[in-house]
C-alpha positions, 0 to 999 in steps of 0.5 A, spaced: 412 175 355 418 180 356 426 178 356 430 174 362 436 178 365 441 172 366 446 177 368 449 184 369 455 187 367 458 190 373 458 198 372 454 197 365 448 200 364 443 195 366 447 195 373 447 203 373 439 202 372 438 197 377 437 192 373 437 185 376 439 178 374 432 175 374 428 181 372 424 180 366 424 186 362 417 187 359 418 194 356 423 198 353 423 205 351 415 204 351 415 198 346 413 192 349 418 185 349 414 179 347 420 175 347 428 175 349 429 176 340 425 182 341 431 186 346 437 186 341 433 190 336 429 194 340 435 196 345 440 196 338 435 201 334 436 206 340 440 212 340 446 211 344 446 217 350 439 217 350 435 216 357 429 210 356 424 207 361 424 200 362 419 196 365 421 190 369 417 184 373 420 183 379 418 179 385 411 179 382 411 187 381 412 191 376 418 195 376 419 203 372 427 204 371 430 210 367 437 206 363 442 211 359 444 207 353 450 207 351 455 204 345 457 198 345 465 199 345 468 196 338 472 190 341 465 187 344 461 189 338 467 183 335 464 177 339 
């Protein structure tokens, strides 16, 4: 279960969290991740500034990081 993080956006929110490639996202904002699909629509459904608890598998743990989403800026939102 939960969602890969192939890669981080230096300076992004995920980077400003301390989220790693690697890192496998189990929950976001309390709601679990049971499949990659899953993170679009729950992190698109999320109030932009607000701050969300993330839990990660990490090196065989569980890892609690706070993300302050933002919006999507509009030239990403076309790709």
């Amino acid at each position: 279960n939960g969602a890969l993080v192939a890669s981080v956006q230096k300076d992004g929110p995920a980077d400003k969290a301390g989220i790693e490639a690697r890192d496998v996202i189990l929950k976001f904002d309390g709601k679990p991740v049971n499949a990659s699909g899953d993170l679009p629509r729950i992190v698109g459904s999320t109030k932009p500034g607000s701050k969300v608890q993330v839990q990660v598998w990490r090196n065989g743990s569980t890892k609690e990081l706070t993300v302050a989403v933002e919006e999507v800026a509009p030239e990403e939102r076309v790709a």
